[in-house]
TORLUMTI-293546 format. One record per atom (N, C-alpha, C): x, y, z. Coordinates in steps of 0.1 Angstrom, whole numbers, plus 2048, in hexadecimal, padded with zeros to 3 digits. Layout:
BEGIN
XYZ;...
//
This chain:
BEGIN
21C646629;22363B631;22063D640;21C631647;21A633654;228634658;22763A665;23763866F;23263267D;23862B680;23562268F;23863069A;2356296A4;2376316AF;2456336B1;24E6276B1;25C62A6B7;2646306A5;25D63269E;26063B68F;26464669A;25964B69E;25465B69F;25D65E6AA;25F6556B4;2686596BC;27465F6BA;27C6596B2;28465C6AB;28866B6AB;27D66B6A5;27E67869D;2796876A9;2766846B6;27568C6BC;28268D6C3;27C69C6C7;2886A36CE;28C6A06DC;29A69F6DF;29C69A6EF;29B6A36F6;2996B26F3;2986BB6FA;2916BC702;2856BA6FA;2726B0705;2766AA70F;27A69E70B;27A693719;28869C721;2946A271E;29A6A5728;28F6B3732;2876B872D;2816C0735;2776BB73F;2716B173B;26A6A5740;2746A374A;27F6A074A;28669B754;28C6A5760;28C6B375C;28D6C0764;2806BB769;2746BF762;2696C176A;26A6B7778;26A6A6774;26E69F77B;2706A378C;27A6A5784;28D6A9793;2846B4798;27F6BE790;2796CE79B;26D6CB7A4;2666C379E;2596BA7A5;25E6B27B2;2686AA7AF;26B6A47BB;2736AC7CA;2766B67C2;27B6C47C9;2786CB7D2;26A6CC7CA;25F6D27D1;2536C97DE;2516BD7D8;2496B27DF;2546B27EB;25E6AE7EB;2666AA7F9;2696B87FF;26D6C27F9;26E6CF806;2656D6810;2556D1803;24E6D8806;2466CC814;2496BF812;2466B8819;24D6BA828;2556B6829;2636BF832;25D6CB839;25B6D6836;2526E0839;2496DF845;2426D883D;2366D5843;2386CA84E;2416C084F;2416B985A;24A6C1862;2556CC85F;25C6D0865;2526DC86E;2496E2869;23D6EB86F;2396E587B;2336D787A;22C6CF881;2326CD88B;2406C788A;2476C4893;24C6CD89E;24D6DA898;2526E88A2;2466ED8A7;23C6E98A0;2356F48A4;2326FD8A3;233707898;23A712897;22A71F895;222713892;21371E88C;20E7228A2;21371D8AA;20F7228B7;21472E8BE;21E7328B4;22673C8B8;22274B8B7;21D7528C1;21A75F8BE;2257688BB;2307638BB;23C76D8BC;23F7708A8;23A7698A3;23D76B895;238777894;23D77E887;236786885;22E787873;23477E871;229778863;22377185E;219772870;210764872;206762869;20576B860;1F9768851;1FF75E848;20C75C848;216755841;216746847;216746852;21973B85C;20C736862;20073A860;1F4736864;1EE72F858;1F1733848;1F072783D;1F872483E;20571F840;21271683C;211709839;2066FF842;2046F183C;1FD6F382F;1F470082E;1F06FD822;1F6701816;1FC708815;20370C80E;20E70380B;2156F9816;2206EC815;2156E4808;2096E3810;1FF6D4807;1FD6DB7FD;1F96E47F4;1F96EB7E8;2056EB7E1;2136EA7E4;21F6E87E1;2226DD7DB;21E6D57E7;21F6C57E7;2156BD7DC;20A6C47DB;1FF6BF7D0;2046C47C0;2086CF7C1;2116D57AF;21A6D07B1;2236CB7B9;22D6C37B6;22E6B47AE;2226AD7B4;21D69F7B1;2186A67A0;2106B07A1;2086B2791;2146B3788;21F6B978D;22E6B9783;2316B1782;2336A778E;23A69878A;22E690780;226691781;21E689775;21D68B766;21F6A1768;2216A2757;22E6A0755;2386A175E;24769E75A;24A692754;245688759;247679755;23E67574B;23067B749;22D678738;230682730;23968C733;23F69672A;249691721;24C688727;25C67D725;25567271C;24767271E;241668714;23866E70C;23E67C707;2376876FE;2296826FF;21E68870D;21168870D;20C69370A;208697700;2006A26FF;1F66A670F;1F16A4714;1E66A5721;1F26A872B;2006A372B;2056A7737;20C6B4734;2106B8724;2146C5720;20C6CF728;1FC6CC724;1F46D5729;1F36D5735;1F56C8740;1F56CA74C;1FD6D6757;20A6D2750;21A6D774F;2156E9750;2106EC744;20C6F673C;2036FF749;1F76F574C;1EE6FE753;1F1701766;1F76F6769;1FB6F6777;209702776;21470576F;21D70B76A;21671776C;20971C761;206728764;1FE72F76F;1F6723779;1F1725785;1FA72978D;20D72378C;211726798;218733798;21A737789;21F744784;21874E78E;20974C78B;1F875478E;1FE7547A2;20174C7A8;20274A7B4;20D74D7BB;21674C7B5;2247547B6;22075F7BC;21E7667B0;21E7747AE;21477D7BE;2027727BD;2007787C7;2037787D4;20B76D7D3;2137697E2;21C7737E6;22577B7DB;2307857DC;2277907DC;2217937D9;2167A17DB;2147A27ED;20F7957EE;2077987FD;214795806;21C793800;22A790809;2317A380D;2327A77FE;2397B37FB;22D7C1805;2217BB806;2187C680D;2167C2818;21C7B6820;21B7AE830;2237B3834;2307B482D;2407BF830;23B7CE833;2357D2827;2307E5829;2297E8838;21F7DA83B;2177D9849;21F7D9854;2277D3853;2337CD85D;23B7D9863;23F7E085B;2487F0858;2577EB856;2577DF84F;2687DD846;26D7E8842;2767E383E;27C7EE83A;2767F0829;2767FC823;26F7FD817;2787F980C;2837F480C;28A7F7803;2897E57FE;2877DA80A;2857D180D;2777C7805;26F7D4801;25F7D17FB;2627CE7F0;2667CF7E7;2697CF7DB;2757BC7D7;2767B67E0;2807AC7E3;27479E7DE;2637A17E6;25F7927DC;25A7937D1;25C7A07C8;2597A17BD;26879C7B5;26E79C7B7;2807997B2;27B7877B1;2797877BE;2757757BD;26E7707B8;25F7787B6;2547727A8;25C77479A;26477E796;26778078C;27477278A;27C770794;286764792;27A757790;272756798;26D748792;26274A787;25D755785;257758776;25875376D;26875876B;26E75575D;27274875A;27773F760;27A73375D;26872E75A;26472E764;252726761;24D72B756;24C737751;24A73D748;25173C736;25F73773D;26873172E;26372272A;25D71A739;259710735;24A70C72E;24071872E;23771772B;23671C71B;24172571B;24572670A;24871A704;25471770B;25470A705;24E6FF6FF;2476FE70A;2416F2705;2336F56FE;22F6FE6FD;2217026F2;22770A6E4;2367076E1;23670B6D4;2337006CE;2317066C1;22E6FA6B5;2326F06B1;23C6F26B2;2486EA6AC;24C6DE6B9;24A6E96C4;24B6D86CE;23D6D26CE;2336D86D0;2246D56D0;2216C86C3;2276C66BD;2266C26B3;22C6B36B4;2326B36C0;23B6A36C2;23369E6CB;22B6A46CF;2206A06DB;2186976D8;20C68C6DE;2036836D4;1F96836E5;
//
């Protein structure tokens, strides 16, 4: 027996599209703060300032805003065909999710060793690894997620 398309809907889980719809909301989260950022940079001025002292931080900051700003938009695209169970945005979802895990992580490395340079306090080093691990795990629940079988399988 064939089943139509709005059969099969049916029968899928709302769990999908409500994560589709997180993704959404965290995308647009990201796109406007990170946008914000960046005009708020622009506006002060802030990369002229020799008084900083984490000018390796602040000397990429637009780029680092426009790389923000760019996985933000890639979310908002797999979010909203995630909601229209696309297989291609799962994987989208999937591979930008694990690039930013990959980016995270070296961001808090050269952060946690820019502190050791700096002479912070030591106890203080160990603070952006706490933060890769907080945003790890959620990005990392969602990457489970959505490549088990059982949801992979409502995908077309």
């Amino acid at each position: 027996m064939i089943t139509s398309r709005t059969d099969r809907s049916d029968e899928r889980p709302a769990s999908i599209r409500s994560l589709g719809l997180v993704v959404i909301l965290l995308s647009a989260a990201m796109i406007f703060s990170n946008t914000m950022g960046a005009l708020s940079y622009g506006m002060l001025d802030i990369g002229s300032s020799d008084a900083l002292s984490a000018d390796a931080i602040w000397s990429n900051y637009l780029e680092m805003c426009a790389s923000m700003v760019v996985t933000g938009m890639l979310y908002l695209v797999s979010g909203i065909f995630i909601r229209k169970y696309r297989l291609w945005a799962n994987r989208l979802a999937t591979i930008v999710t694990s690039l930013l895990i990959v980016g995270v992580w070296v961001l808090m490395a050269l952060m946690s060793w820019r502190m050791g340079q700096e002479g912070m306090v030591s106890g203080l080093q160990f603070f952006p690894y706490v933060v890769a691990i907080a945003v790890s795990i959620p990005l990392g629940l969602l990457v489970r997620f959505l490549n088990r079988k059982h949801i992979l399988a409502h995908f077309s």
